[in-house]
C-alpha positions in Angstrom: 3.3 -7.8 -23.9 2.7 -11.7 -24.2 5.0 -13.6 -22.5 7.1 -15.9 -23.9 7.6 -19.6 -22.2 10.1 -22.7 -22.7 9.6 -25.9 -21.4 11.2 -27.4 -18.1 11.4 -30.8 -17.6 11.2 -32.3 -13.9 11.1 -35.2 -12.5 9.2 -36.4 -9.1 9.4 -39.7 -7.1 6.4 -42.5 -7.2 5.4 -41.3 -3.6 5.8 -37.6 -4.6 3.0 -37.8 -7.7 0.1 -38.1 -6.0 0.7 -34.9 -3.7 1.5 -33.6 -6.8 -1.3 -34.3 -9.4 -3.8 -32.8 -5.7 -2.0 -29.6 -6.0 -2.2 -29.3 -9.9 -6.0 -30.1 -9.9 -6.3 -27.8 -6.8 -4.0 -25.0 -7.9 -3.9 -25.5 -11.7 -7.2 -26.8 -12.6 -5.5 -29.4 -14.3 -2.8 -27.6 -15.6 0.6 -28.5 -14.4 2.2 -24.7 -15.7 -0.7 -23.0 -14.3 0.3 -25.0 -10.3 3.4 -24.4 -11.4 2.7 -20.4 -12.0 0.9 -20.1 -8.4 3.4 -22.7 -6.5 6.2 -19.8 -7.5 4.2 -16.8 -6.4 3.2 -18.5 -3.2 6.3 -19.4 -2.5 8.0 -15.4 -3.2 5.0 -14.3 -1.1 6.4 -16.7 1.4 9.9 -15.3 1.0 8.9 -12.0 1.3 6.7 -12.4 4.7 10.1 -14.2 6.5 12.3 -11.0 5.6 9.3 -9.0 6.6 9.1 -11.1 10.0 13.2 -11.0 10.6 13.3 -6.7 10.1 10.5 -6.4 12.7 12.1 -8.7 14.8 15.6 -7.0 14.1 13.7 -3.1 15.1 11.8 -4.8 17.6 15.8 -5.7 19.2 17.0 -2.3 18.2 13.8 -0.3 19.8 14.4 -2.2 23.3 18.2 -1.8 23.0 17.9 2.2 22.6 14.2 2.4 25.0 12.5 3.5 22.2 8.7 2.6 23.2 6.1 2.4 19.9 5.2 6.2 20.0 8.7 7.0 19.8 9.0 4.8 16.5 6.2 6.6 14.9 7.5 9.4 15.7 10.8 9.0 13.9 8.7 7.7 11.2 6.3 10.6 10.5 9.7 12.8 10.6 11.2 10.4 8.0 8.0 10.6 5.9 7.7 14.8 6.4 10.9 15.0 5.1 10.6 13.0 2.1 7.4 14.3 1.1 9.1 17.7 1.9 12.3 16.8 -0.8 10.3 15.4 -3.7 7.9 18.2 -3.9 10.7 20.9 -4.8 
């Protein structure tokens, strides 16, 4: 399904346009939508890697806290997994 599109209007400083018109010609080919396009899914990719870093960092805290060495996290993985495997295929 084609999507559909609306214009936005932004505005950029004198010093700002340059960096600007290198990334459209590097990311757009030209095309100020297309930078625009790949800017936004760079930047969720982005977002997604930092809350990918802060929940290993936040089991990383959890797995010293309870002693839990890497074997014992795959452990309670495969489990988890087994189980879920085990409840869909009923």
């Amino acid at each position: 399904m084609p999507r559909s599109s609306a214009a936005v209007a932004f505005s950029v400083s004198e010093q700002d346009r340059k960096q600007l018109e290198r990334i459209v010609e590097r990311y757009g080919h030209g095309n100020r939508s297309e930078a625009l396009r790949v800017m936004m899914d760079r930047i969720e990719t982005s977002e997604r890697a930092e809350r990918l870093r802060k929940l290993q960092a936040y089991g990383a805290a959890k797995s010293t806290e309870r002693s839990l060495d890497l074997e014992d996290v795959q452990a309670v993985v495969h489990r988890v997994r087994a189980r879920r495997q085990g409840s869909t295929s009923a």
